[in-house]
N, C-alpha and C positions, 0 to 999 in steps of 0.2 A: 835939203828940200827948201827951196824958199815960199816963202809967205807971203809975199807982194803982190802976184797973181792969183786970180782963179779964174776958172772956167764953170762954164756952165754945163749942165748934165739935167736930163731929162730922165725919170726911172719911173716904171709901171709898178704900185702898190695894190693888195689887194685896198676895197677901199673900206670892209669890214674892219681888216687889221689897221688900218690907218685910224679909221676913226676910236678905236677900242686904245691905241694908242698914243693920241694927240693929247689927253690928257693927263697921263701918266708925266710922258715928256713934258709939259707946262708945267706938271708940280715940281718938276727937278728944276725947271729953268734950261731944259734943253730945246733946239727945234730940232727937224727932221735931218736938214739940213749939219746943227753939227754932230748927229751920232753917224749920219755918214760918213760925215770926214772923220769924226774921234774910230771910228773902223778902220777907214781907208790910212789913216793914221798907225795904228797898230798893226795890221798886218806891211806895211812901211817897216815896220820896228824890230818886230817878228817874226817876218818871213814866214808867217802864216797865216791861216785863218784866225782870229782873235778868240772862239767859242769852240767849243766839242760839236761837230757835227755828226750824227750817227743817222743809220738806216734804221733803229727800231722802232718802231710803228707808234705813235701814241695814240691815249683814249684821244676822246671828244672835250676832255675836259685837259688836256695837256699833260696828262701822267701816263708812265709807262703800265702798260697793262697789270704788270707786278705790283706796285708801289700802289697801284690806287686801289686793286683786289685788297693786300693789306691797310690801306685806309678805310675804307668800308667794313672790312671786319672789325678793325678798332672802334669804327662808330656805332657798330650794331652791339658790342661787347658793350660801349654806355651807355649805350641807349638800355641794354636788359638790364644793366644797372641801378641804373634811373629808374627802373618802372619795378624790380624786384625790391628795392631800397637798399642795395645794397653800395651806393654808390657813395665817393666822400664827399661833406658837404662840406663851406667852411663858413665863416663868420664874415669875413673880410679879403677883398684881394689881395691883403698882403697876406693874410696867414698861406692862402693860397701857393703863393708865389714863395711861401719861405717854406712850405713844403715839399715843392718841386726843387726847390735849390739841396733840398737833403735827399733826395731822391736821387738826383745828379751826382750831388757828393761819395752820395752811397756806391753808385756804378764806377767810377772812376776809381 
């Protein structure tokens, strides 16, 4: 594939998703322009689509209806936590953080 040329390409974005995304892409130091091509690049590479494209439906908020049913229960599980006192509390985000890492330890 050479590098030398390009061409130009004209493409319809929604202009929600563009703008929701123009700043994501600035924090990386990408534009629009090269996640296009870093795509049209990989499936180049590939020989395919670079992502899982699937037909199953998502919420409004980008999760599968499974995955976010069980998000919400885990939130409403802390939240009765939180308000029963039964919930942990800790001192510090490290103690925090070194809780969950024996938590982790523990399952694996």
């Amino acid at each position: 594939m050479s590098e030398t040329r390009s061409s130009g390409m004209h493409i319809r974005v929604n202009p929600e998703i563009k703008a929701s995304v123009e700043p994501i892409l600035a924090a990386i130091g990408l534009s629009f322009s090269d996640v296009f091509n870093l795509t049209l690049r990989q499936i180049y590479l590939k020989r395919r689509i670079p992502f899982e494209l699937s037909s199953t439906q998502l919420t409004e908020n980008g999760y599968t209806p499974e995955f976010e049913t069980a998000l919400l229960a885990e939130a409403e599980e802390t939240y009765a936590a939180v308000q029963n006192g039964t919930a942990k509390r800790y001192n510090s985000a490290a103690e925090m953080l070194a809780d969950l890492d024996t938590e982790d330890n523990e399952v694996e």
